[in-house]
TIKOLMAR-475692 format. One line per field, with one value per residue (C-alpha): residue number from 1; residue in three letters; x, y, z. Coordinates in steps of 0.05 Angstrom, whole numbers, plus 5000, padded with zeros to 4 digits. Layout:
! residues N
k (NUM; ...)
r (ALA; ...)
u (X; ...)
v (Y; ...)
w (Z; ...)
//
This chain:
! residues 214
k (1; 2; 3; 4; 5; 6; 7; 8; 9; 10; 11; 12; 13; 14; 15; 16; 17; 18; 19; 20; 21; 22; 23; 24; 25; 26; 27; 28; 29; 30; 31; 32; 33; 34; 35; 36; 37; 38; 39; 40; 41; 42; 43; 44; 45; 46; 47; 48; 49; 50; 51; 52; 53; 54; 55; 56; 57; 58; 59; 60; 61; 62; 63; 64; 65; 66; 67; 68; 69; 70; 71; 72; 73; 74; 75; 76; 77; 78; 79; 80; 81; 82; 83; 84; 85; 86; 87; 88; 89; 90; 91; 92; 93; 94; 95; 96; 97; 98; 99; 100; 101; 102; 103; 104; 105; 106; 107; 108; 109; 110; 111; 112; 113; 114; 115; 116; 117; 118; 119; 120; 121; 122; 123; 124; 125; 126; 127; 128; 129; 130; 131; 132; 133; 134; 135; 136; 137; 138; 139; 140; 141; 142; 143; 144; 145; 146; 147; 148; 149; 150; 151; 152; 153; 154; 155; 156; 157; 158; 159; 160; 161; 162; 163; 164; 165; 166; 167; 168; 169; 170; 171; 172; 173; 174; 175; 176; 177; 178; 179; 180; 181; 182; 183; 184; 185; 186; 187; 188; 189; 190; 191; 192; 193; 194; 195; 196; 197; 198; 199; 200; 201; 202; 203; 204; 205; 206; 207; 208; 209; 210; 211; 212; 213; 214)
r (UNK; UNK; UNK; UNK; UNK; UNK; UNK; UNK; UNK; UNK; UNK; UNK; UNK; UNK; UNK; UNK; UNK; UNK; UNK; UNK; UNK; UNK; UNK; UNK; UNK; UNK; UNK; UNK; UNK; UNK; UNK; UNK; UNK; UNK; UNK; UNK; UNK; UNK; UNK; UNK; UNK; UNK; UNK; UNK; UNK; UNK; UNK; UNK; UNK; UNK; UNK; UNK; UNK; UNK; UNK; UNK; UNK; UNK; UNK; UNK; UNK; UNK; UNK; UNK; UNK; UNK; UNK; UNK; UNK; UNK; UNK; UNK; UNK; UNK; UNK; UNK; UNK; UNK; UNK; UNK; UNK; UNK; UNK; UNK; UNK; UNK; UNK; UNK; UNK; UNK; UNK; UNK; UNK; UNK; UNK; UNK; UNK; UNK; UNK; UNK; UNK; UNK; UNK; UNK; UNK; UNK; UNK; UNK; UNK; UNK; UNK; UNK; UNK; UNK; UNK; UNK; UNK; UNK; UNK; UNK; UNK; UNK; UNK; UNK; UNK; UNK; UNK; UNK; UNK; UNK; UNK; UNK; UNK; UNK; UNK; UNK; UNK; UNK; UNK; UNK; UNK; UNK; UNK; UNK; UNK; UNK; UNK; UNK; UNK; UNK; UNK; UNK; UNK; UNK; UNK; UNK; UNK; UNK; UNK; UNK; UNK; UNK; UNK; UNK; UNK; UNK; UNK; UNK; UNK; UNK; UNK; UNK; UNK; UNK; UNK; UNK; UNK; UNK; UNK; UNK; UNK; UNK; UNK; UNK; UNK; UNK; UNK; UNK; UNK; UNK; UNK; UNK; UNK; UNK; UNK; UNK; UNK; UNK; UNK; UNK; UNK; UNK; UNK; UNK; UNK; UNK; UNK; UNK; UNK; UNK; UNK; UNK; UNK; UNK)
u (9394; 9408; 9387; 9325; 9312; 9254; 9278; 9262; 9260; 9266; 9228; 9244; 9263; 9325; 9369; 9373; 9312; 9328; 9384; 9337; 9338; 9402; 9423; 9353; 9334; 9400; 9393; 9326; 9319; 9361; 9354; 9361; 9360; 9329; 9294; 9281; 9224; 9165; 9187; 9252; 9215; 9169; 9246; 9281; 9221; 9211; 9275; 9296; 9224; 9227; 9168; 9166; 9177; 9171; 9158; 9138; 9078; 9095; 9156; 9144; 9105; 9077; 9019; 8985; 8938; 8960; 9025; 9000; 8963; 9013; 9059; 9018; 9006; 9080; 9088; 9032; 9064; 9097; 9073; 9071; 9084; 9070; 9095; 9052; 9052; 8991; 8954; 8958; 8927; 8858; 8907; 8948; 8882; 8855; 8920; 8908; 8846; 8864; 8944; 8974; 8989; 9014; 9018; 9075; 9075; 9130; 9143; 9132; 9157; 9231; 9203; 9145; 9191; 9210; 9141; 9107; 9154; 9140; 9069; 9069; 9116; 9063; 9009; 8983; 8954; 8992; 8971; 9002; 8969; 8949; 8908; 8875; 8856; 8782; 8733; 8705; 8645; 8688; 8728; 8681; 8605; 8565; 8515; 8516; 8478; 8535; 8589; 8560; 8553; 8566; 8567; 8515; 8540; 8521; 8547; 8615; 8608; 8590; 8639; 8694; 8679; 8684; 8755; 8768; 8754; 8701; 8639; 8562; 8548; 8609; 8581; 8511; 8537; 8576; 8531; 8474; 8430; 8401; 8451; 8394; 8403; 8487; 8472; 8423; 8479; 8533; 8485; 8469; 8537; 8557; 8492; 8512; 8587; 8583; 8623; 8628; 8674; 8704; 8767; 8734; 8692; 8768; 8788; 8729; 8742; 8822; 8798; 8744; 8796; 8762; 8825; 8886; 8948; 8935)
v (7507; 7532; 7590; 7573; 7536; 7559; 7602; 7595; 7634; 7607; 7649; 7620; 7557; 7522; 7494; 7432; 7422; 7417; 7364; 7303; 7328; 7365; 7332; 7333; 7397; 7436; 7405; 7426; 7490; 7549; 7569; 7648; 7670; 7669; 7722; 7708; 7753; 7779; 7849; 7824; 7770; 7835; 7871; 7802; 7774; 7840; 7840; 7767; 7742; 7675; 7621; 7598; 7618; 7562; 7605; 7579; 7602; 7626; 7675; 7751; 7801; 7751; 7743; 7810; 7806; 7883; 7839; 7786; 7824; 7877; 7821; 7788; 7842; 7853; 7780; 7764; 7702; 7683; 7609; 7605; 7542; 7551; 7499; 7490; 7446; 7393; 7431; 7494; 7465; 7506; 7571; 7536; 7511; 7578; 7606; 7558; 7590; 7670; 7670; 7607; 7541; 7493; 7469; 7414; 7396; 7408; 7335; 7309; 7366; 7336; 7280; 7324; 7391; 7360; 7340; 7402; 7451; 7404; 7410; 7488; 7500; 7458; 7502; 7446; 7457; 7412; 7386; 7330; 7259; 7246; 7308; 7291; 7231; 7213; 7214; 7138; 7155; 7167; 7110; 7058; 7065; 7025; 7024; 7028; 7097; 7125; 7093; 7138; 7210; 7271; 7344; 7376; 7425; 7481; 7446; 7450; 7520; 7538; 7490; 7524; 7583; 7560; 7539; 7600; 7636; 7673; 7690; 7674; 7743; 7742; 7670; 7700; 7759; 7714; 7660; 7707; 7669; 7686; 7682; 7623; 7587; 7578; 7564; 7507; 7488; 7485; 7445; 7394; 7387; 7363; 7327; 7281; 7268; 7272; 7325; 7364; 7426; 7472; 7438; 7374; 7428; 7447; 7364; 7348; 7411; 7387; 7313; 7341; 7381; 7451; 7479; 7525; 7555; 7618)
w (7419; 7489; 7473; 7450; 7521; 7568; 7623; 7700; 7754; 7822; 7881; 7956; 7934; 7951; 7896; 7936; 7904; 7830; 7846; 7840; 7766; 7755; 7693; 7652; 7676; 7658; 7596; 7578; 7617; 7639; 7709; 7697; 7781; 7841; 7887; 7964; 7968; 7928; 7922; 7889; 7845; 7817; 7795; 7769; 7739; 7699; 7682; 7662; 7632; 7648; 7617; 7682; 7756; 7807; 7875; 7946; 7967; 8034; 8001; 8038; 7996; 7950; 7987; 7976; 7933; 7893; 7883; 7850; 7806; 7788; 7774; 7727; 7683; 7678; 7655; 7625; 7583; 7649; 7685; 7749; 7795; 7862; 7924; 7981; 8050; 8038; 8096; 8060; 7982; 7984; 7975; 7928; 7891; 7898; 7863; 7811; 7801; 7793; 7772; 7774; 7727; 7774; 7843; 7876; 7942; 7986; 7992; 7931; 7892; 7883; 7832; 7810; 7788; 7727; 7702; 7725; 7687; 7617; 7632; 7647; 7586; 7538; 7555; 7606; 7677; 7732; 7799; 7835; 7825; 7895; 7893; 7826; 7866; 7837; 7889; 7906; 7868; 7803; 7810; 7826; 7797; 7824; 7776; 7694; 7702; 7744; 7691; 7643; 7683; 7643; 7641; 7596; 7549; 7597; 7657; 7625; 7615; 7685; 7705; 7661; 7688; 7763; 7751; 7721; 7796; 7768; 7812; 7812; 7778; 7729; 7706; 7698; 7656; 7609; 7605; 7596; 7657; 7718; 7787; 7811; 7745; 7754; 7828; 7805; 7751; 7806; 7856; 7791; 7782; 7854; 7866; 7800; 7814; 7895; 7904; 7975; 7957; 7912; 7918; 7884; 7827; 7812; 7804; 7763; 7714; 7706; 7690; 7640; 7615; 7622; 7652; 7621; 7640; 7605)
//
C-alpha cells in the first residue's frame, strides 16, 4: 500500500542522485522533501517524519554538534544516512557511532542508495563494501590459530560498547570494571586481529555483528 511505504527525506542531496534507481525506489519508497540546510531539515523533518533521511554530510548547520542532538531527540525513530567524500570517512564513521545508521560514499552512492535505505529500514547498520574491506590479517590466516580468532564474551561487550561511541569511563561504569581493565580489553582486541585504529574497532564490531541502527 503506498501509503504504508517508508518515507524519505532528502537533505543536500541532488535528485540526480536517485535516478540510477528511479523506478524501484518510487516503488518502494516515497520521497516526502528535501531541505538544503540543517536548520530547514530540523523544521521539515519535524514536520514530515520520515523513516529515513539521506543528508550530505557537509549540508550548513548540520555540523554542530547541539544540532545533531536536538534533532535526534525530535526523531528519535528517524535513520539517518549520511554521504561523505572517501577523504572525509573518520567523520562519517564517527557519525555512525553517536547518530547515524548508514554511510555511502559520494561515488559509489548512486548503486549503493538503494541497498542502504533496505538495510536502514530493516533495522540494519550499512557501510559501503570497500570500507568493510577485511584487513589482510582477516582475510588470509596464516596459521590454523589465526583461522580460529575470537572475541571473548567480554571482548564483545567492550567492543559493543566502542561502536556505540561510548568512552573509557562510560564502558567502566556499565561494565562494572576498572578504566585499566577496558583499556587492556581494547589493546587485546587489536593485538589479536591486527588492528591499527578506531576506524578498523568500528569494521570488526559490524562483521561480528555488535552494531545497530537504533
Amino acid at each position: 500500500m503506498e501509503m504504508n511505504r517508508p518515507r524519505i527525506l532528502l537533505a543536500g542531496i541532488p535528485m540526480s542522485l536517485l535516478a540510477a534507481h528511479h523506478k524501484p525506489l518510487y516503488e518502494e519508497f516515497e520521497i516526502v522533501g528535501t531541505s538544503a540546510d540543517g536548520r530547514a531539515l530540523m523544521a521539515t523533518a519535524i514536520q514530515l517524519q520520515p523513516s529515513v533521511i539521506v543528508v550530505d554530510l557537509a549540508v550548513p548547520s548540520l555540523i554542530e554538534v547541539s544540532n545533531r542532538q536536538e534533532l535526534k531527540k525530535l526523531i528519535p525513530r528517524t535513520k539517518f544516512l549520511v554521504i561523505t567524500r572517501r577523504e572525509d570517512l573518520d567523520v562519517a564513521l564517527q557519525a555512525l557511532q553517536e547518530w547515524a545508521s548508514g554511510v555511502l560514499l559520494r561515488r559509489t552512492a548512486r548503486r549503493e542508495l538503494l541497498c542502504a535505505l533496505r538495510k536502514l529500514i530493516a533495522d540494519q547498520v550499512y557501510l559501503p563494501p570497500s570500507v568493510v574491506q577485511e584487513p589482510k590479517e582477516l582475510q588470509s590466516p596464516s596459521s590454523p590459530a589465526q583461522r580460529h580468532k575470537a572475541l571473548t564474551r567480554r571482548q564483545r561487550e567492550v567492543l559493543k560498547l566502542l561502536a556505540e561511541g561510548r568512552t573509557m569511563k562510560d564502558i567502566a561504569d556499565i561494565l562494572r570494571l576498572s578504566t585499566s581493565t577496558v583499556a587492556f580489553h581494547k589493546y587485546k582486541i587489536k593485538h589479536t586481529f591486527g588492528l591499527r585504529s578506531n576506524v578498523e574497532l568500528l569494521r570488526l564490531a559490524i562483521r561480528e555483528n555488535l552494531t545497530s541502527a537504533e
